[in-house]
C-alpha positions as CSV (number, residue, x, y, z in Angstrom):
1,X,17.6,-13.0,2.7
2,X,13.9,-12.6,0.9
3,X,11.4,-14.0,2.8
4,X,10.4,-17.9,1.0
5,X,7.2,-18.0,-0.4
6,X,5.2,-21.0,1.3
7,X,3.0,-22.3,-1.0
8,X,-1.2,-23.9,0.9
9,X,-0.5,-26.4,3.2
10,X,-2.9,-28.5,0.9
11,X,-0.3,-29.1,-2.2
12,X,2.4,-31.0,-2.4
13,X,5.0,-28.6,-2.5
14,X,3.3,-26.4,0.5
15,X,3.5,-29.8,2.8
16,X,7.5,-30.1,1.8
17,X,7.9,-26.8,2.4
18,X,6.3,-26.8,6.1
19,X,8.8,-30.6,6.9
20,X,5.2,-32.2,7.5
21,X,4.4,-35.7,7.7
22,X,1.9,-36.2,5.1
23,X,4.7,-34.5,2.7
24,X,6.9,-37.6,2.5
25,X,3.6,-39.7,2.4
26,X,2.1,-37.1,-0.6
27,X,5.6,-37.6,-1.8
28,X,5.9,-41.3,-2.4
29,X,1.9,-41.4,-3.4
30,X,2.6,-38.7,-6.1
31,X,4.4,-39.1,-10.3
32,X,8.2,-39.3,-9.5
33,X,8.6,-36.9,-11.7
34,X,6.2,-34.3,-10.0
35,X,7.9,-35.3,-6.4
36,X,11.2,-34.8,-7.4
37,X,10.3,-31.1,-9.1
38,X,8.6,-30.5,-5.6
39,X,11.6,-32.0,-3.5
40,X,14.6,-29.7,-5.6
41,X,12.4,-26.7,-5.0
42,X,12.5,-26.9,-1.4
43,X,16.0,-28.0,-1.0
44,X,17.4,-25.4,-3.8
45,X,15.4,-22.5,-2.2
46,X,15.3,-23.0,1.5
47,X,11.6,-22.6,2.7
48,X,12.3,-22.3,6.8
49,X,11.5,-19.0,8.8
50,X,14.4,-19.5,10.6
51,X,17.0,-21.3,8.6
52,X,19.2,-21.4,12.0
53,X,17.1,-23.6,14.6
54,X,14.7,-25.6,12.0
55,X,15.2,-28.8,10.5
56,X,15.0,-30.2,6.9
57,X,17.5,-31.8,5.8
58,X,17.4,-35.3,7.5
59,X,13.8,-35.0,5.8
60,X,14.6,-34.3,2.5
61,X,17.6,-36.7,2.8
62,X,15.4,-39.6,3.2
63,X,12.8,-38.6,0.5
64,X,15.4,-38.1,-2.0
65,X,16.4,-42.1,-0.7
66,X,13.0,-43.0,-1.0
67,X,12.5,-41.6,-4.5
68,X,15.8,-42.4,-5.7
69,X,16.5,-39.2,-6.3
70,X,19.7,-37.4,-8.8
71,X,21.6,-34.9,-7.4
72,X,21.9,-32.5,-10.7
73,X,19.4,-30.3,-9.6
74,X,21.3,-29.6,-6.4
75,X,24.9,-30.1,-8.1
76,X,23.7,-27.0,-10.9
77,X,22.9,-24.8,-8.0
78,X,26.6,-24.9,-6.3
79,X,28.5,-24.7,-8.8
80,X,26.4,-21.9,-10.6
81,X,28.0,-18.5,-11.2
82,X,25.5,-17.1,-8.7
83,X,27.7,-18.8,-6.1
84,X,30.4,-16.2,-6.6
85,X,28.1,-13.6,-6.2
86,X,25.6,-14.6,-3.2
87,X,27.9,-15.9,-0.5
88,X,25.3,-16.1,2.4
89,X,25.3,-19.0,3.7
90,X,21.9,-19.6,3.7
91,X,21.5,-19.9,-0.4
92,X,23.7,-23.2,-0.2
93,X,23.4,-24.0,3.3
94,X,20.1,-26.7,2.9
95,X,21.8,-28.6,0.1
96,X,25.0,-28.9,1.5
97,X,23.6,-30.8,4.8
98,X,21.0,-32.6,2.9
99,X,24.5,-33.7,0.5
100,X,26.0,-34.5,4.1
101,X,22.9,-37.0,5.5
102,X,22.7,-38.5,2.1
103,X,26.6,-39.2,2.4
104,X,26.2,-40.8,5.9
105,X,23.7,-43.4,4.0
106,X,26.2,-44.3,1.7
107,X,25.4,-42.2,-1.6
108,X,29.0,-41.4,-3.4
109,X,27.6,-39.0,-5.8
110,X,27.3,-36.4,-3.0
111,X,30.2,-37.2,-1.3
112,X,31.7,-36.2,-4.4
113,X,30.0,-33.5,-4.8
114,X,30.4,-32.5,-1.3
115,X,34.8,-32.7,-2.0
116,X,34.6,-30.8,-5.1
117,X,32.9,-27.6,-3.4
118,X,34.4,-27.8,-0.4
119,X,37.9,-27.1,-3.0
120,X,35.9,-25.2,-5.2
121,X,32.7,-23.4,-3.5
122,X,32.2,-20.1,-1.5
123,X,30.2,-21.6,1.3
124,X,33.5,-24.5,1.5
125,X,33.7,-24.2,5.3
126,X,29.7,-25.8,6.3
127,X,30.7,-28.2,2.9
128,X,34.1,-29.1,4.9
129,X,32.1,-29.6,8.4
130,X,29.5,-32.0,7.0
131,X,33.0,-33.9,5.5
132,X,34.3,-34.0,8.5
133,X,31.5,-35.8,10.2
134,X,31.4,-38.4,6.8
135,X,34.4,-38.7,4.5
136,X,38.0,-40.9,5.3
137,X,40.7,-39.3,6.4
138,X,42.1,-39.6,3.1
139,X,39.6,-37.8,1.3
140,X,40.1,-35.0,3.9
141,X,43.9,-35.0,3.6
142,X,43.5,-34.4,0.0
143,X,41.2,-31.5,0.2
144,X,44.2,-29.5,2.6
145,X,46.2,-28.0,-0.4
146,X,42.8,-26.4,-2.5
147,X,41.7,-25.4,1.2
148,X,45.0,-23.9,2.4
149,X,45.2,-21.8,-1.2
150,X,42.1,-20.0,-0.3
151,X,44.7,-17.9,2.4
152,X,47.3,-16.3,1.0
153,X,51.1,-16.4,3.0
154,X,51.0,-12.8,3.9
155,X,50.4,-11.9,7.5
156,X,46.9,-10.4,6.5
157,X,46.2,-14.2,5.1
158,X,48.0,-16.1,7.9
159,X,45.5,-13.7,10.4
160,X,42.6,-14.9,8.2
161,X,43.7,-18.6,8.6
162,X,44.5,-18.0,12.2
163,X,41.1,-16.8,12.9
164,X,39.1,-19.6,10.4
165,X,41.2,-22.6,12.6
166,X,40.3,-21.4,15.8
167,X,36.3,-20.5,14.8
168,X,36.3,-24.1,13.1
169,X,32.9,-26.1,14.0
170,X,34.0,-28.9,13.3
171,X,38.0,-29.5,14.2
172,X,39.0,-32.8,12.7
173,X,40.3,-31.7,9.6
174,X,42.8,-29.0,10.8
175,X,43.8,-31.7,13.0
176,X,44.6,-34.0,10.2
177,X,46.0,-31.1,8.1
178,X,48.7,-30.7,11.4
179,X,50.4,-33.7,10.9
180,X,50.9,-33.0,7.5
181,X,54.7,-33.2,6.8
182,X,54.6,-30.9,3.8
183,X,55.8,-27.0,5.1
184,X,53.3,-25.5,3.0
185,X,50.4,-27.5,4.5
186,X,51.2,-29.3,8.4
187,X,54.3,-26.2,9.6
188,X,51.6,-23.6,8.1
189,X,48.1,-25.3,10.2
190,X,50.3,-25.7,13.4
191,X,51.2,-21.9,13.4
192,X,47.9,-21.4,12.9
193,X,46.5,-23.5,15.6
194,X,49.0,-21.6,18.1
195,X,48.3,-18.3,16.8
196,X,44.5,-19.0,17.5
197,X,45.1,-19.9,20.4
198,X,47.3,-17.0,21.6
199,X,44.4,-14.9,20.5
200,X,41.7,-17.0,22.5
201,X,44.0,-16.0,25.4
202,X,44.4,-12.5,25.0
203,X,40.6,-11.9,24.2
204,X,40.3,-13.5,27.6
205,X,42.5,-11.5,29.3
206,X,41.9,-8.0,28.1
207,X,38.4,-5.8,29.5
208,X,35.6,-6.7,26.5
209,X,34.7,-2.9,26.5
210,X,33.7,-0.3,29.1
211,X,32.2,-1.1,32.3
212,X,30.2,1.3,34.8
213,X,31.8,2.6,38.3
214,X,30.7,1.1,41.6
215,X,27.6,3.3,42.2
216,X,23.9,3.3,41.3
217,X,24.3,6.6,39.5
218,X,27.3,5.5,37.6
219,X,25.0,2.1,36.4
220,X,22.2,4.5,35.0
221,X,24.9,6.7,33.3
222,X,26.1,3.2,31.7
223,X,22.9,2.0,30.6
224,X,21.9,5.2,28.9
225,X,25.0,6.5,27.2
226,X,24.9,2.4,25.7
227,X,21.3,3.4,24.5
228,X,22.8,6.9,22.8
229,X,25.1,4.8,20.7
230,X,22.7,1.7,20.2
231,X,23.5,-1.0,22.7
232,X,21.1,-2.1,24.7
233,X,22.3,-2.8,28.3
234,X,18.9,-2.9,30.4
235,X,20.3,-6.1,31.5
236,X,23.7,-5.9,32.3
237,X,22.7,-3.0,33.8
238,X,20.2,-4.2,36.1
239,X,22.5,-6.7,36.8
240,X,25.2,-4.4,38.2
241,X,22.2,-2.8,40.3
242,X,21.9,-5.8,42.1
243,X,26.0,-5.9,43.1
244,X,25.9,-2.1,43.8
245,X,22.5,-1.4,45.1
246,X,21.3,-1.0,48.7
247,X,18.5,-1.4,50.5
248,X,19.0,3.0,51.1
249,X,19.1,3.3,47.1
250,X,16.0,1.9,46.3
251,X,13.9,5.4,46.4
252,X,16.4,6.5,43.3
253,X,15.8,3.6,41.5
254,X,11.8,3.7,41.7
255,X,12.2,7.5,40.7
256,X,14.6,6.4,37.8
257,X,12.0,3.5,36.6
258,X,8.8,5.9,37.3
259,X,10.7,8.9,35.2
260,X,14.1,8.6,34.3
261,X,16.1,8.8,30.8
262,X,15.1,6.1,28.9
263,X,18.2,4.1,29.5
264,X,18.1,4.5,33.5
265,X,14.5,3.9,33.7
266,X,14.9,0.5,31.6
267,X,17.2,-0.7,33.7
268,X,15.4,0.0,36.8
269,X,12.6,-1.7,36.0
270,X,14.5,-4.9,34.8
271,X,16.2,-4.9,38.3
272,X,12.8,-3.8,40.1
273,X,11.3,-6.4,38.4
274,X,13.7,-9.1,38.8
275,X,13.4,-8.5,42.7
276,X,9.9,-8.6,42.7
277,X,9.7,-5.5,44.6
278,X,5.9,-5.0,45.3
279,X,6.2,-0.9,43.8
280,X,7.0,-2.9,40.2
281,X,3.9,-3.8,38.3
282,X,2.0,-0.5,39.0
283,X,5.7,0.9,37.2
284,X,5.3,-1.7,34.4
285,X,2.0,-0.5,33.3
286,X,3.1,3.2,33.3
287,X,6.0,2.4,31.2
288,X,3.8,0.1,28.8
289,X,1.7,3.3,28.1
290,X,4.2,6.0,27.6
291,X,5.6,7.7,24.7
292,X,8.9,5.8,24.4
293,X,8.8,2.5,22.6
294,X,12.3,1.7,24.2
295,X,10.3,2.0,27.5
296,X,7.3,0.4,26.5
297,X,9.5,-3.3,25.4
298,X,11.7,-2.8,28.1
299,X,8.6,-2.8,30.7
300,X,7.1,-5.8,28.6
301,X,10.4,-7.9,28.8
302,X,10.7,-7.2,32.6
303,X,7.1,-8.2,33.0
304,X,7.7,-11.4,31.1
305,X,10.6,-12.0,32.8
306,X,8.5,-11.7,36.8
307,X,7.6,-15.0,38.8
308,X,5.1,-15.3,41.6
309,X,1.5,-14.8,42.2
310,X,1.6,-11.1,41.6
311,X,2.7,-11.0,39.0
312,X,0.0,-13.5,37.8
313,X,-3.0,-11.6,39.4
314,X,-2.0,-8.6,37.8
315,X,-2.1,-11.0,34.4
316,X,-5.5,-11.6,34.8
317,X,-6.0,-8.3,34.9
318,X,-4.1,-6.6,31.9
319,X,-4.8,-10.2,29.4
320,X,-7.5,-8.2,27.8
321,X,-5.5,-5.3,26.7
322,X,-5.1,-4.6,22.9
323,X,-1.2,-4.3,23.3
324,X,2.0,-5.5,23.8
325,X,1.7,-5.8,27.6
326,X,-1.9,-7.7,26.7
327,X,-0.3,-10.2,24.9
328,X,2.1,-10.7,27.6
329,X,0.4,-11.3,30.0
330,X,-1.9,-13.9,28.0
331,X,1.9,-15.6,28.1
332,X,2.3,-15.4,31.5
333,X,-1.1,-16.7,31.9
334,X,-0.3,-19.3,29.4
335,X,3.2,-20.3,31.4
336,X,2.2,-20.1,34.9
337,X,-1.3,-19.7,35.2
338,X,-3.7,-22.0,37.2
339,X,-6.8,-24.0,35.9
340,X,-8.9,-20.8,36.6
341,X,-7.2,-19.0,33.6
342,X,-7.7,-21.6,30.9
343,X,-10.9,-20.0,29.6
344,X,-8.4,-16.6,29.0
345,X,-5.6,-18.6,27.7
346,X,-7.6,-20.2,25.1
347,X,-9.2,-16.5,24.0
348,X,-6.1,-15.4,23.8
349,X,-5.0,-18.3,21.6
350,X,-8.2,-17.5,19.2
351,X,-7.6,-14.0,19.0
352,X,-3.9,-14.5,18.3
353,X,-4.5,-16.4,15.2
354,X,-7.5,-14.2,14.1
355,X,-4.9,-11.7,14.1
356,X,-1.9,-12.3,13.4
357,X,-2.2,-15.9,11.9
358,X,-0.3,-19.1,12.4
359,X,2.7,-18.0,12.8
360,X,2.7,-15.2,15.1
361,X,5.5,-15.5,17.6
362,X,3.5,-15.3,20.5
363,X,1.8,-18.6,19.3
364,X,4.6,-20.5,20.9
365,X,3.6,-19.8,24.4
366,X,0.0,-20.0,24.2
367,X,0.2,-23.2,22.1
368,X,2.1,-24.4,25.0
369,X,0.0,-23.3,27.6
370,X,-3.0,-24.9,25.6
371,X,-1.0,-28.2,26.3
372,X,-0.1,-27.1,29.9
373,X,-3.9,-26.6,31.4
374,X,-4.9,-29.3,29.2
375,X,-7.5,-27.2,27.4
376,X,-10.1,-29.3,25.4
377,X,-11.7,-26.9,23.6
378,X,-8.2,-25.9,22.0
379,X,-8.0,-28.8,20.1
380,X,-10.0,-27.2,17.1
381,X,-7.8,-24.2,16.8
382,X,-4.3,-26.3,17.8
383,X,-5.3,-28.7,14.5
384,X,-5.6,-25.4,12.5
385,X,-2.3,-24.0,13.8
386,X,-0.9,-27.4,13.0
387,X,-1.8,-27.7,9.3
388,X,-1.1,-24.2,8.0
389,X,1.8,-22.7,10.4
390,X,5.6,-22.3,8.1
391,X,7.3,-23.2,11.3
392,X,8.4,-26.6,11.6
393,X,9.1,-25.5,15.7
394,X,5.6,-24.4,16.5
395,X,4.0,-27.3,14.3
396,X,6.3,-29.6,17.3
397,X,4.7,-27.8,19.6
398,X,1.4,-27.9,18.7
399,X,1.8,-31.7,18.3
400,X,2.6,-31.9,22.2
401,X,-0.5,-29.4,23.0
402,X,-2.7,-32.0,20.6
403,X,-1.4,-35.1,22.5
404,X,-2.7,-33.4,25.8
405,X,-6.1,-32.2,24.6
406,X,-7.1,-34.0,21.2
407,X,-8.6,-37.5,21.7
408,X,-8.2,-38.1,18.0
409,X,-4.4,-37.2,17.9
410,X,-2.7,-40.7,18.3
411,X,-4.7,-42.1,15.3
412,X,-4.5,-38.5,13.6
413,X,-1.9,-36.3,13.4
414,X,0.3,-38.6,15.8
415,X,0.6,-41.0,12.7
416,X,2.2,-38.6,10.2
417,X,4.4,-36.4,13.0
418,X,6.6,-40.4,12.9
419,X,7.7,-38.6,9.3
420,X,7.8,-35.0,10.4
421,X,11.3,-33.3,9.9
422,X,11.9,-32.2,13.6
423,X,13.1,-35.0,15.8
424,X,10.7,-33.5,19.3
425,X,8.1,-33.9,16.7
426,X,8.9,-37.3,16.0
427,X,9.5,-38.1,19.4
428,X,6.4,-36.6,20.8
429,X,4.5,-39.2,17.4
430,X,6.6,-42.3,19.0
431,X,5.1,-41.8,22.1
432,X,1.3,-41.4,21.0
433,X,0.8,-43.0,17.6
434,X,-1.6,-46.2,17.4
435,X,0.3,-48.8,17.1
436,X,-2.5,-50.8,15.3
437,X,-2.1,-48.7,12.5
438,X,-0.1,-50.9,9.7
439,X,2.2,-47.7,8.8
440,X,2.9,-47.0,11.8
441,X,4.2,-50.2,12.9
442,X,6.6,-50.6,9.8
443,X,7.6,-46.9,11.0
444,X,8.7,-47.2,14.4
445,X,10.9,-50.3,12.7
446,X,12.4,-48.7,10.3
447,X,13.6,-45.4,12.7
448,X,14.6,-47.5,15.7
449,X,17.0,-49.4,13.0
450,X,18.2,-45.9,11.4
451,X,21.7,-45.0,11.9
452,X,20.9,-41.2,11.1
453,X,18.1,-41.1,14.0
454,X,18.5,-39.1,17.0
455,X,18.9,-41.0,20.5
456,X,16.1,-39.5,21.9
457,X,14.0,-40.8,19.2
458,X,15.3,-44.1,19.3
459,X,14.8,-44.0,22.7
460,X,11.0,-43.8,22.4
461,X,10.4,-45.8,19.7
462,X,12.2,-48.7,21.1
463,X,10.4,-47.9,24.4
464,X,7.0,-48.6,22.0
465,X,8.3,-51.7,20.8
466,X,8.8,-53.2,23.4
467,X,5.5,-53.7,25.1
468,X,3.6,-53.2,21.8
469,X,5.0,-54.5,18.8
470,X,7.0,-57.4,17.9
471,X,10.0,-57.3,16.5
């Protein structure tokens, strides 16, 4: 998948494409016309950095509602002859949900639509899951024979069926499809079901791969002979260190983290530092500065991984490196630092996005530690992560660092997070907004009475109506 192309957070089309607030508000504010073109854009070439955890299509659900939006834009790019030729899920993945959330409000066209790929379309399963959530159990039953056709009855097909039943997000559908009484459709889904299940067993039952022998030795052998071949074990591995290990081993495994092959030496400092031993840190920052990259993450991720006030002294001390193990320990700072270390937290946070920009993952922690230690004097450089970052996660979680350090945020940026496309966002903006703000009032109405609307959301907003509005 190409990276999307985000256009500036001031236009239109940059403020759909970030899930923001003020996009819906731009939106309704703008030409229909000129909305619309913005609105398919986003939804016909998906604009998240991580398609997987963010959320858009509840948001561009409900702007297509609000604009009374056709679905031919969306309908052109399913069942265009790219779809037999690009089968990620991620080309068709956006429209299809924002096809499902428009059916739950009622709209038939994509409902239809949503039927007519899920018998027609590559990406058919995620088109079948968002029916099975919306549609009558007649429109499912109908969609069994087109599905079912898809596998052909040869044991290589039944396998394939076998395998797609049992995997199935959503289940209701196979279910109905069961009590079919047609051979071809009900006899065919029930051996399925069972066959699934015999495999669920069995993948239970037999060993998952190798495993190391009961000695310390035997671990390290493990973890590097994984590393030769490209798995990365540090973990498991220091993990059967702590069932095999003895107080009498721990000599060999401090050699092993000082200058062992890289796979034994990454484990042994996962399991050193995981026990805190006090030998550890001095280890870490050997690692961090030798030759091996492998090492090098390996001592960062153990380092990141460390509790206690050690560990945390020793923060103070490395935060000012220009390296990986700099930046972590800005994070640890940033996590479980004191009051002292809110001057270095919020350096860190400057020279992160000097750097590396707004969307540099190591944002996520020092936004949040921002919030954390209440840092005042963040609040300039939070409201600049907020407007111009891609990811719809860290712009949540720089609304929650804004609510602890920005004065201005409930009549700011509090007011437009009630539209944002992530529901913490929303949350965190029915908690904080003004209420004496007109739009927000007629907001907080209008979600607490939304079918669609996650609980905790709900939750909050009716917890704001109460005491401060009228309804």
């Amino acid at each position: 998948m190409f990276e999307p192309v985000i256009a500036p957070s001031g236009t239109l089309l940059g403020l759909l494409q970030r899930g923001r607030g003020d996009g819906t508000l731009h939106a309704l504010a703008a030409p229909r016309a000129e909305a619309l073109a913005a609105l398919n854009h986003c939804v016909l070439h998906d604009p998240r950095q991580d398609w997987q955890v963010e959320n858009r299509s509840l948001y561009y659900a409900r702007l297509y509602l609000d604009l009374h939006g056709g679905l031919t834009e969306i309908e052109t790019h399913l069942f265009g002859a790219e779809d037999h030729f690009d089968t990620e899920e991620n080309r068709t993945g956006l429209a299809l949900a924002v096809l499902g959330h428009l059916a739950s409000y009622g709209r038939q066209d994509a409902l239809v639509l949503l039927r007519r790929y899920a018998a027609t379309g590559t990406n058919w399963a995620w088109a079948l899951d968002e029916l099975a959530l919306r549609d009558d159990d007649a429109g499912l039953r109908a969609l069994a024979v087109p599905v079912l056709a898809r596998f052909p009855a040869t044991p290589e097909g039944d396998a394939e069926l076998a395998s797609t039943v049992r995997d199935a997000f959503e289940p209701r559908p196979w279910r109905l499809w069961a009590e079919d009484q047609r051979d071809a459709v009900g006899a065919r889904v029930r051996a399925a079901q069972e066959q699934g299940s015999f495999d669920r067993w069995q993948r239970q039952m037999r060993p998952s791969g190798p495993r190391p022998g009961w000695s310390v030795q035997a671990v390290f052998d493990w973890a590097q002979e994984g590393l030769e071949r490209g798995a990365v074990l540090h973990g498991p591995a220091a993990r059967c260190l702590t069932a095999v290990a003895g107080p009498e081993d721990r000599p060999v495994i401090v050699e092993a983290a000082r200058s062992g092959p890289d796979g034994a030496r990454c484990a042994a400092l996962h399991y050193l530092a995981e026990s805190r031993d006090p030998v550890v840190l001095d280890l870490v920052e050997a690692a961090a500065g030798s030759g091996s990259r492998t090492v090098a993450e390996a001592a960062v991720a153990a380092f990141e991984r460390m509790c206690g006030e050690a560990a945390v002294d020793r923060a103070r001390g490395w935060v000012h490196r220009p390296d990986a193990l700099g930046a972590a320990a800005a994070g640890v700072l940033a996590s479980r630092g004191g009051a002292q270390d809110a001057m270095l937290v919020l350096g860190a946070l400057r020279e992160t996005v000097r750097a590396e920009g707004p969307d540099a993952t190591a944002l996520y922690t020092l936004v949040d530690g921002a919030g954390r230690l209440g840092i005042a004097c963040a609040a300039p450089v939070l409201r600049h992560v907020y407007r111009e970052t891609a990811s719809s996660q860290l712009r949540g979680r720089t609304a929650r660092a804004l609510a602890a350090t920005d004065p201005t945020f409930p009549t700011g940026f509090a007011v437009e997070c009630l539209w944002d496309c992530e529901e913490t966002t929303r949350e965190v903006a029915a908690l904080h907004a003004e209420t004496g703000d007109v739009r927000v009032a007629e907001r907080l109405r209008r979600l607490a009475a939304d079918p669609a609307e996650e609980a905790e959301v709900q939750t909050a907003v009716r917890n704001r109506i109460g005491p401060d509005l009228q309804v």
